[in-house]
C-alpha positions as a Markdown table, in Angstrom:
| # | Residue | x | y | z |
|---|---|---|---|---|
| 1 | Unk | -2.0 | 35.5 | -78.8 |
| 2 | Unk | -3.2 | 36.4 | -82.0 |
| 3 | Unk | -2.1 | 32.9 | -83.2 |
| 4 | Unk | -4.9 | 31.4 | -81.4 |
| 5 | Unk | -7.4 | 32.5 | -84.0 |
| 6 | Unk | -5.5 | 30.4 | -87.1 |
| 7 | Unk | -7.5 | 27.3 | -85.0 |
| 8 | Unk | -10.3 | 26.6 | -86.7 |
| 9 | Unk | -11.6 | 23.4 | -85.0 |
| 10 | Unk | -14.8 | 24.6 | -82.8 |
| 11 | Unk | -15.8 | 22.3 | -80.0 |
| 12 | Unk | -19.5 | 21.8 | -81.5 |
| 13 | Unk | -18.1 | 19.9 | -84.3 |
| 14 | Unk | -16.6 | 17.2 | -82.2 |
| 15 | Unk | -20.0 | 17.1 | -80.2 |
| 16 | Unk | -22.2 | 17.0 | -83.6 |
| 17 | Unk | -20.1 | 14.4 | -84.9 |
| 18 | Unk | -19.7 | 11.9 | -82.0 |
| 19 | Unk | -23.7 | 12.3 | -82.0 |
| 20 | Unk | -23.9 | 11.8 | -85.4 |
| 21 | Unk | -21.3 | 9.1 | -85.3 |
| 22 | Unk | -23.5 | 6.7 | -82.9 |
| 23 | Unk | -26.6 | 7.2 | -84.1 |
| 24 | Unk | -25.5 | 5.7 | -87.5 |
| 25 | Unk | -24.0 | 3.0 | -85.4 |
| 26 | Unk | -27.0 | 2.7 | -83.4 |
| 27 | Unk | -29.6 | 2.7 | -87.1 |
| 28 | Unk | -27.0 | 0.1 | -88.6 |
| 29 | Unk | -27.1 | -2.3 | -86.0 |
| 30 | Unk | -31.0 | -2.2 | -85.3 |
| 31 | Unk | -31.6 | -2.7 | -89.1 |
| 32 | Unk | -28.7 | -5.4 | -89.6 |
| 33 | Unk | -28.8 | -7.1 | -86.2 |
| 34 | Unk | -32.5 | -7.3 | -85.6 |
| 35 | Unk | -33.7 | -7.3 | -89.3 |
| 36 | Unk | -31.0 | -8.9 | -90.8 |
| 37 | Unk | -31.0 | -5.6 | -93.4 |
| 38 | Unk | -29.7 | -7.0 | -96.8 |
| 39 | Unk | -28.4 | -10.6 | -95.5 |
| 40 | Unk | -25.4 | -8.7 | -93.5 |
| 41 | Unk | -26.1 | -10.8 | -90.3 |
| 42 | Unk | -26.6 | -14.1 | -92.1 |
| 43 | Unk | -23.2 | -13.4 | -93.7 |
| 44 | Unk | -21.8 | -13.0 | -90.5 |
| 45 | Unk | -23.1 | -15.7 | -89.0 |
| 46 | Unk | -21.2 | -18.0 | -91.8 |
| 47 | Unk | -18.1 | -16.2 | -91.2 |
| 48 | Unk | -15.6 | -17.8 | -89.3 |
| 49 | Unk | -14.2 | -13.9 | -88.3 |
| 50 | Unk | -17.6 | -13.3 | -86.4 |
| 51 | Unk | -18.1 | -15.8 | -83.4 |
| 52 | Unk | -20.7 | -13.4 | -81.8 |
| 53 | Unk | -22.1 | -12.3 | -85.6 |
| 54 | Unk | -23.3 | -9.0 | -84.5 |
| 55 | Unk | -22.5 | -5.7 | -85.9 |
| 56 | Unk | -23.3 | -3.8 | -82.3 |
| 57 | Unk | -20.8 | -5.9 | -80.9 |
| 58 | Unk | -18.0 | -5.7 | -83.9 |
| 59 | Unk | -18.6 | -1.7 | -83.6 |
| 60 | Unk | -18.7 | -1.6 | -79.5 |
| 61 | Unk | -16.5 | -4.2 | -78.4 |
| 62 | Unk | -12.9 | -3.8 | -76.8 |
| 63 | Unk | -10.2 | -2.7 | -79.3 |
| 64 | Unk | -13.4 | -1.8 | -82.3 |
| 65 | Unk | -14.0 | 1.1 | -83.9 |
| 66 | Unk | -15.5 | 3.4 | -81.3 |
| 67 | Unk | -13.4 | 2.7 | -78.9 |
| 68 | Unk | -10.7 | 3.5 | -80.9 |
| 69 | Unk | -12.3 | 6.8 | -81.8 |
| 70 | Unk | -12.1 | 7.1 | -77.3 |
| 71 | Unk | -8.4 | 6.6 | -77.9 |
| 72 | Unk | -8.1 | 9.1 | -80.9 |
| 73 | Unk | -10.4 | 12.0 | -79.0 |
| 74 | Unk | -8.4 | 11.3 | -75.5 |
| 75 | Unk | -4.9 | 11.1 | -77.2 |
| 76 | Unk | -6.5 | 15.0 | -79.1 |
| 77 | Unk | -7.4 | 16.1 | -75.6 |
| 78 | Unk | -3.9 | 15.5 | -74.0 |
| 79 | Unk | -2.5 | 17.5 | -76.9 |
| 80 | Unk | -5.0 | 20.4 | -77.0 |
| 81 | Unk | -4.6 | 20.2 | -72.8 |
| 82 | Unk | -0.7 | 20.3 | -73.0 |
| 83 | Unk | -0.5 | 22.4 | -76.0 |
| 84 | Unk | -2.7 | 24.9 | -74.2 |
| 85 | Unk | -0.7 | 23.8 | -71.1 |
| 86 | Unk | 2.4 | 25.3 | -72.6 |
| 87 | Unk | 1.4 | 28.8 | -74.0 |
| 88 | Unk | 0.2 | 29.4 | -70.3 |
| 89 | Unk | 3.6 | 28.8 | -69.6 |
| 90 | Unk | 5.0 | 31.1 | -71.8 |
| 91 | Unk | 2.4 | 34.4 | -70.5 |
| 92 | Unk | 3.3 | 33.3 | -67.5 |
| 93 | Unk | -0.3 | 32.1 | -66.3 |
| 94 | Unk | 1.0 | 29.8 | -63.9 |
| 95 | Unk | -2.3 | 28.5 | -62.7 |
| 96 | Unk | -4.1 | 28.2 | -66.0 |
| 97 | Unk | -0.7 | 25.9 | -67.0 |
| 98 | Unk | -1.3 | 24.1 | -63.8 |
| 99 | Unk | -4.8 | 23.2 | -64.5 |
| 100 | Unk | -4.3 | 21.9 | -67.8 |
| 101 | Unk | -0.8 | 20.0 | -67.3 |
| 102 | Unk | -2.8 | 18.3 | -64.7 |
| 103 | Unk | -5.9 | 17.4 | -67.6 |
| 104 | Unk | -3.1 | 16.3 | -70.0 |
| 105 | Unk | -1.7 | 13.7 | -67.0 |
| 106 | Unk | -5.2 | 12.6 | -66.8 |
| 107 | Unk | -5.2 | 12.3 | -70.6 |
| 108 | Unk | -2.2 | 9.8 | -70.7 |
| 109 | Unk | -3.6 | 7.6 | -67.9 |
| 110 | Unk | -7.0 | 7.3 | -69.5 |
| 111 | Unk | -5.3 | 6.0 | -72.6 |
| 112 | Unk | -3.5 | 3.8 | -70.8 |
| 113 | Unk | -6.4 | 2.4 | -68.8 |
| 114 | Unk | -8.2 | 2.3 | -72.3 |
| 115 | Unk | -6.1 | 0.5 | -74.2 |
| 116 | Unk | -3.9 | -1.6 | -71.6 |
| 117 | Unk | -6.8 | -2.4 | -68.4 |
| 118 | Unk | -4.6 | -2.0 | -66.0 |
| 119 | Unk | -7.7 | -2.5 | -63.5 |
| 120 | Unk | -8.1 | -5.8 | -65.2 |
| 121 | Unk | -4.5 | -6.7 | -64.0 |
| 122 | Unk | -4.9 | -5.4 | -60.8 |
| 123 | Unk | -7.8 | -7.7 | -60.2 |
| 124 | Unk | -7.3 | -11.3 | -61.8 |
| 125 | Unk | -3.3 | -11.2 | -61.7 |
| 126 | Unk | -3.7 | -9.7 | -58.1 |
| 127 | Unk | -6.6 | -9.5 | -55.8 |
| 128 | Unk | -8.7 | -12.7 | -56.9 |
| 129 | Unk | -5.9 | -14.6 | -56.5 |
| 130 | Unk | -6.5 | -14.4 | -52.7 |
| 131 | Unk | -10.0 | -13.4 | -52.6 |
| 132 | Unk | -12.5 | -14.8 | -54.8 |
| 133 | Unk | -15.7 | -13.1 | -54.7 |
| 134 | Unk | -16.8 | -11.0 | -56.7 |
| 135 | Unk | -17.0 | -7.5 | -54.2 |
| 136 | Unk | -13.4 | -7.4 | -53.8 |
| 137 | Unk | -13.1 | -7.0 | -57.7 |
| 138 | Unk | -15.7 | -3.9 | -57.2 |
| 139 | Unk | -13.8 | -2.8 | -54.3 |
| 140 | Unk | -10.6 | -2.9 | -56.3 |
| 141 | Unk | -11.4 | -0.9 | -59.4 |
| 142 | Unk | -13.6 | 1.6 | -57.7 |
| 143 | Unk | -10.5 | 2.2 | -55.5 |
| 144 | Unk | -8.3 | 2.3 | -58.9 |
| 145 | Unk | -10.7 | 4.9 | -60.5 |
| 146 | Unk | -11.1 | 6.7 | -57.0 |
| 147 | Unk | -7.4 | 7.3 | -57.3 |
| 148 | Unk | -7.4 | 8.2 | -60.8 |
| 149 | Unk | -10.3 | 10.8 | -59.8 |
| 150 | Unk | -7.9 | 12.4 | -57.4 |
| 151 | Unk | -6.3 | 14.2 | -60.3 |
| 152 | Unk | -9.3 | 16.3 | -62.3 |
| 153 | Unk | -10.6 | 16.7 | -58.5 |
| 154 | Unk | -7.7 | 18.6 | -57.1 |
| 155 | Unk | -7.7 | 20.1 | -60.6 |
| 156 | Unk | -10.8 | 21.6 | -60.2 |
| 157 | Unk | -10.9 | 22.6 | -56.7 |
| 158 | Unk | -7.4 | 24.0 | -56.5 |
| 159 | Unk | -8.0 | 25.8 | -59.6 |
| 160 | Unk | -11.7 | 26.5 | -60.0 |
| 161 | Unk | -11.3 | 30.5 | -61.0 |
| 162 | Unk | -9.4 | 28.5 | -64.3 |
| 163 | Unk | -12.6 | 25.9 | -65.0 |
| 164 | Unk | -14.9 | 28.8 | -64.1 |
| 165 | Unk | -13.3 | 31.1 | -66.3 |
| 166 | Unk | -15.4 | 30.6 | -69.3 |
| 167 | Unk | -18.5 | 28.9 | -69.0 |
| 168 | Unk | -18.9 | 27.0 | -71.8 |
| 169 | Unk | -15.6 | 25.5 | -71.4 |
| 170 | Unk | -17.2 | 24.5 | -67.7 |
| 171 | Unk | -20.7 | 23.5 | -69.2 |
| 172 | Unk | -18.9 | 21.1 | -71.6 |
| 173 | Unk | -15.9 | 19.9 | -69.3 |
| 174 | Unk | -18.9 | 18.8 | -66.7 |
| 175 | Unk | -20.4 | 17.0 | -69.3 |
| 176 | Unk | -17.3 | 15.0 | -70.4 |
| 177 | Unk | -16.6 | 14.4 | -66.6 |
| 178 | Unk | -20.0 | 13.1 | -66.0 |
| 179 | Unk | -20.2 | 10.5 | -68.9 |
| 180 | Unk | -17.1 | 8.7 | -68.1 |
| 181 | Unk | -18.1 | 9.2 | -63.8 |
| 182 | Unk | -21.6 | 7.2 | -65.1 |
| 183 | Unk | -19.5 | 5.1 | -67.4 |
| 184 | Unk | -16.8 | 4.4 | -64.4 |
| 185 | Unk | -19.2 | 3.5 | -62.2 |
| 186 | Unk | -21.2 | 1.3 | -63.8 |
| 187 | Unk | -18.2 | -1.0 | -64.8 |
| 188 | Unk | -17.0 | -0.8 | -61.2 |
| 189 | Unk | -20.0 | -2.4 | -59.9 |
| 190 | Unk | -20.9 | -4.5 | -62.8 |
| 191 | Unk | -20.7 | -7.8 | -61.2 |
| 192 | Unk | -22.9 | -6.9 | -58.2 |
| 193 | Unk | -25.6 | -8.8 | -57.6 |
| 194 | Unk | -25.1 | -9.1 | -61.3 |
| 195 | Unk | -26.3 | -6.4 | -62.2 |
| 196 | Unk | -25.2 | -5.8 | -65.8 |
| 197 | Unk | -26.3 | -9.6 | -66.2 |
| 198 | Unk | -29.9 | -8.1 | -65.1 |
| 199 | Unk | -30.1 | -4.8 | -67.2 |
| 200 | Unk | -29.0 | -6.6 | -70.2 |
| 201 | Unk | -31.5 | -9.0 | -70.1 |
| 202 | Unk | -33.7 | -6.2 | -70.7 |
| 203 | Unk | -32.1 | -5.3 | -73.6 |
| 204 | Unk | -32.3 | -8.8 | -74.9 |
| 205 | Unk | -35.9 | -9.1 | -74.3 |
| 206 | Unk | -36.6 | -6.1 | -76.3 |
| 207 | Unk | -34.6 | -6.6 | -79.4 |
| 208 | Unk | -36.0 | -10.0 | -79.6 |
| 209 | Unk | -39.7 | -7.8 | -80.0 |
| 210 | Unk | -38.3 | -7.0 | -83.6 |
| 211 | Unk | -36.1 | -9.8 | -84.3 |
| 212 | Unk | -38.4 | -12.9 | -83.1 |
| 213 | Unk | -37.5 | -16.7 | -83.3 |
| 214 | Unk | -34.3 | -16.2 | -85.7 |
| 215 | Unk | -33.0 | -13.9 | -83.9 |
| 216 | Unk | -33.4 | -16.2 | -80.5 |
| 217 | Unk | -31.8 | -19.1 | -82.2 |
| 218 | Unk | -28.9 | -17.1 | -83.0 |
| 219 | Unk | -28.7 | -15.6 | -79.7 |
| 220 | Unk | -28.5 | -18.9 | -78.0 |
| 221 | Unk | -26.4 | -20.7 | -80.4 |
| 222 | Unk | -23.6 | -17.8 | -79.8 |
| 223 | Unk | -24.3 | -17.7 | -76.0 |
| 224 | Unk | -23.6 | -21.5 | -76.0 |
| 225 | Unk | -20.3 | -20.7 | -77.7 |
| 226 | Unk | -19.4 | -17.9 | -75.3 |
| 227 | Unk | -20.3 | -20.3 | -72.4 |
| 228 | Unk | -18.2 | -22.7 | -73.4 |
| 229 | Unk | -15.1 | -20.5 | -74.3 |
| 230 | Unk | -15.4 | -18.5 | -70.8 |
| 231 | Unk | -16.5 | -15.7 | -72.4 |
| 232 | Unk | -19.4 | -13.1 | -71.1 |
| 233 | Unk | -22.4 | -13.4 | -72.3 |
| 234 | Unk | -24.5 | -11.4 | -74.9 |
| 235 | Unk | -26.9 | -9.9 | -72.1 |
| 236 | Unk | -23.9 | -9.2 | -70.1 |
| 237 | Unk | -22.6 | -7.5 | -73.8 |
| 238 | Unk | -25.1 | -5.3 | -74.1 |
| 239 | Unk | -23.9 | -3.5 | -71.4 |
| 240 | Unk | -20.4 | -3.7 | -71.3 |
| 241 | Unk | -20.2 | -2.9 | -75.1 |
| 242 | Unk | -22.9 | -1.2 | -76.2 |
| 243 | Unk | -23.8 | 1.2 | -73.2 |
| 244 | Unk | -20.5 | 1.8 | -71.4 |
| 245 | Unk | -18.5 | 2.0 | -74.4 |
| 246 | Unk | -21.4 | 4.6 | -75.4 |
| 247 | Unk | -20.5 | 6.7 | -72.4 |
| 248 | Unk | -17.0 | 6.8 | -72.6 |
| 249 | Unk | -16.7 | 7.6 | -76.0 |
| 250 | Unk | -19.4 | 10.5 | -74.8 |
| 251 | Unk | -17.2 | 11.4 | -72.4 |
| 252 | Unk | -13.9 | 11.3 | -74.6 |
| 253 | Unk | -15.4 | 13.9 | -77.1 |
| 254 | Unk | -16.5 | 16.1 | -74.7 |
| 255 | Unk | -13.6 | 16.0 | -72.3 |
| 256 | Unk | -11.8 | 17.2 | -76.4 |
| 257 | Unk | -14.6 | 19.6 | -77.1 |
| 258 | Unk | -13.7 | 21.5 | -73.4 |
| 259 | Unk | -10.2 | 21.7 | -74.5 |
| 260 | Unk | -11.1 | 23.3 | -77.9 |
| 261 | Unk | -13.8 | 25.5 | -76.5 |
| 262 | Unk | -10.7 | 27.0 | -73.8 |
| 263 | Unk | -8.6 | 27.1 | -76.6 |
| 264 | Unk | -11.5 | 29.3 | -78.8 |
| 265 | Unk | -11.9 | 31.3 | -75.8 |
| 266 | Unk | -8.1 | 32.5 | -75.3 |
| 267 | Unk | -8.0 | 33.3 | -79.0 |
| 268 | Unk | -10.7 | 35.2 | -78.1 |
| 269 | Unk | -9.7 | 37.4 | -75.2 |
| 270 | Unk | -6.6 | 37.5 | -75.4 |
């Protein structure tokens, strides 16, 4: 397998960068959002492309950039998984194959989870059409993610001497695992006694520490907006954009990193 050595991508890199990648997010939007850095916010509060004129929520929001980096990381993962998948296959490493082919399944359903919420469908095209209250949406997707689980589970169980095989793949696999588990269920039971309505309201408090009395009048103008339109609110924003999507795009590099690091490791040993 001499071939493996010709790939140069190291698993660190993808870590360093998704770090690197949200703090700047993270610096930008504290200096814009809450400090209006430059006029930036008062320019997107005048355009008519921004109705919630935030740069946290233009950069964390469904279908914005880092999500899109979740899709680009998962989409690397299923190839790395099925690439690595498929030279298994040809040593005849049966279980090894086994393991990954079954990562690279769970690869293709993330992305389509990701990019199509098929849990979304289940619920308001399904469930709450007979049952209103809020629990049987939790009860729902917790089920939908429970059976999505299934998959790295059996993975990991049935062939544990594979994810045991090198450590740092392990280390780094656990890691991916455990920011989208967090991620998954936190959105899962979101709307629990309201819960995410509650934690983001502690957000909201806080950033209005730096951003004072403009920043509250901007804050309820757009929530007044979102009210009206159906749409959640900022509070509720804060934690269904800015920390979950956090988390899964966490988990996203990682869950790549694990694959590169296996991949490092049989170009290694073998």
């Amino acid at each position: 397998m001499k071939k493996l050595n010709i790939f140069k991508i190291k698993d660190y890199y993808v870590i360093i960068s998704v770090f690197i990648i949200l703090l700047v997010f993270y610096i930008s939007s504290f200096f814009v959002d809450l400090y209006n850095f430059n006029g930036i916010r008062d320019w997107m509060v005048e355009h008519d492309g921004f109705n919630v004129p935030f740069l946290w929520n233009y950069l964390f929001s469904e279908g914005g950039p880092v999500e899109i980096l979740q899709w680009l990381f998962i989409g690397l993962f299923m190839m790395t998984s099925s690439y690595i998948a498929g030279i298994s296959t040809r040593d005849q490493k049966s279980s090894r194959s086994r393991f990954w082919f079954l990562f690279s399944i769970l690869a293709v359903l993330m992305i389509m989870e990701d990019a199509g919420n098929i849990r979304h469908f289940l619920t308001t095209r399904g469930v709450l059409l007979f049952r209103d209250e809020m629990i049987y949406r939790s009860i729902t997707e917790l089920t939908y993610f429970g059976l999505m689980a299934l998959i790295p589970v059996y993975a990991l169980i049935r062939y544990r001497k594979v994810f045991l095989e090198d450590k740092r793949t392990a280390v780094i696999l656990f890691f991916g695992a455990a920011f989208y588990g967090v991620a998954v269920l936190m959105s899962g039971t979101r709307d629990i006694r309201f819960w995410y309505q509650t934690a983001g309201n502690i957000i909201y408090d806080w950033t209005l520490e730096f951003g004072g009395d403009e920043l509250l009048a901007i804050y309820e103008t757009t929530d007044q907006f979102l009210a009206e339109g159906g749409y959640i609110s900022i509070s509720y924003r804060f934690m269904d954009f800015l920390v979950e999507e956090s988390l899964e795009l966490l988990g996203a590099a990682f869950l790549w990193a694990s694959s590169l690091s296996y991949l490092n490791f049989l170009g290694d040993t073998e």
